[in-house]
Structure formats: C-alpha cells, structure tokens
C-alpha positions in Angstrom: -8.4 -9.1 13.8 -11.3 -11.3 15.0 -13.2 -10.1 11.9 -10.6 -11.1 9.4 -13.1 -13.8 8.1 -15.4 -10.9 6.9 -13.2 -9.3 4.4 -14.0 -10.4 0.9 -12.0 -8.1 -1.2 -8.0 -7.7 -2.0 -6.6 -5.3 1.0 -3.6 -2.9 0.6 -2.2 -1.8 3.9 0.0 1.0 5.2 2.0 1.5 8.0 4.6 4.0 9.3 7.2 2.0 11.6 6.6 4.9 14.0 2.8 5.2 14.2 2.4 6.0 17.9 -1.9 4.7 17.1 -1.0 1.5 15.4 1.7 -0.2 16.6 3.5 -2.1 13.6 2.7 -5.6 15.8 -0.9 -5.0 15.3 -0.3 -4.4 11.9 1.4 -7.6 11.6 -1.3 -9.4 13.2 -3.8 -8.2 10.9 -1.7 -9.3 8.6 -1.7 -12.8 10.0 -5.1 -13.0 10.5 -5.7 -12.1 7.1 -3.5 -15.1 5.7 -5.1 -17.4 8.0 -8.3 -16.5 6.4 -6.9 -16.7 2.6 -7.8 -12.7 2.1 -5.3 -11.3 -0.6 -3.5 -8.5 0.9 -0.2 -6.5 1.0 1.8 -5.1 3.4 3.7 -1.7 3.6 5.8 -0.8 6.5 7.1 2.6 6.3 10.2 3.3 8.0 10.6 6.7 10.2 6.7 7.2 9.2 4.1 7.9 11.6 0.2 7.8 11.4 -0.1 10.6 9.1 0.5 9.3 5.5 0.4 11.7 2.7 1.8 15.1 2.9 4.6 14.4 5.7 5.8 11.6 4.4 9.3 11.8 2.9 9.3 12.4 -0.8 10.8 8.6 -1.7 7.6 7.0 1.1 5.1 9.0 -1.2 6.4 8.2 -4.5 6.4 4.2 -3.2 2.9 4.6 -1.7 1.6 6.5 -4.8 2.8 4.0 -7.4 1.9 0.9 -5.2 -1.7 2.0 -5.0 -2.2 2.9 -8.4 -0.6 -0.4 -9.5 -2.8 -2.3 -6.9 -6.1 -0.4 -8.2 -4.6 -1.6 -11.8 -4.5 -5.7 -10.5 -7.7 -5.6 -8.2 -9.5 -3.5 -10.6 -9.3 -4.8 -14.0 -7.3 -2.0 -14.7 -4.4 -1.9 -17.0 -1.5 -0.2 -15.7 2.2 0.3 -17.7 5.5 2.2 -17.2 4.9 5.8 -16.4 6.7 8.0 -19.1 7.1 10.8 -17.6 10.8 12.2 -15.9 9.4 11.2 -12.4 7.8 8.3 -13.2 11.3 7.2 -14.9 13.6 8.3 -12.3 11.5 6.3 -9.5 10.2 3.1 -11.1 6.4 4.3 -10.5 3.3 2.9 -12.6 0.5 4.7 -13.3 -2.8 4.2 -15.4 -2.8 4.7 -19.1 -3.3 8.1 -20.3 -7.1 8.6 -21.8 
C-alpha cells in the first residue's frame, strides 16, 4: 500500500470474500490507497471465493471475471469490445473482443 504512488497504469483487482491470504480489508486498503493516489482501478469482491480464482470458482464468478477482464483489456487497451453473440455470451451479459 505504501507503494500505491508507483503505479502508473489502470489496475483491475480480484478478490474472493473468503481468501484466507488476502483478507478482503487489505484489499480494501489497496483500494484506498490507490484513490488517494489518483491510480484508475476496479474492484471485484467475490463472494464465497477463496484465493484460487479460475477453475474453482463458481460458473456465474467466472463468467463475471471473464467478461470484466476482457472488457477492461478493451478500455485500457485501445481495444474495441461489443456484445458477445454467442448463446453464452447472450444468456450472461459478457463482452468479448471482436471476432478477426
């Protein structure tokens, strides 16, 4: 947290509500510092999730932390991102990068 005034680039953050490593009030007060310090950044607290993200999380957490990192690749990027057309993309409201 103490370093917060180093980060130069946009930061997209993670968190399961039950990471036994990171306790979500550290995560918060990165969060805080990073404000302090005018660092764009966002915030995902995932309920019932512990420190392993990916594979273990529930099917709903992954489709949310899928489609928020592709759409935040798409802003910080200069990337271009649009509705997903396919049946999952549909059914959960993900975004995904145009199709080449």
């Amino acid at each position: 947290m103490r370093l917060a005034h180093r980060v130069k680039v946009p930061l997209l953050l993670f968190y399961g509500e039950q990471d036994p490593r990171v306790p979500v009030s550290e995560a918060k007060q990165l969060a805080a510092a990073l404000d302090r310090e005018g660092v764009p950044h966002e915030m995902h607290i995932l309920p019932g999730e512990g420190h392993s993200l990916g594979s273990s999380m529930s099917p709903a957490h992954r489709a949310h932390y899928v489609s928020r990192i592709e759409q935040f690749f798409g802003e910080h990027l200069s990337g271009r991102v649009r509705p997903d057309d396919s049946p999952l993309g549909n059914e959960t409201g993900c975004q995904t990068w145009p199709r080449v």
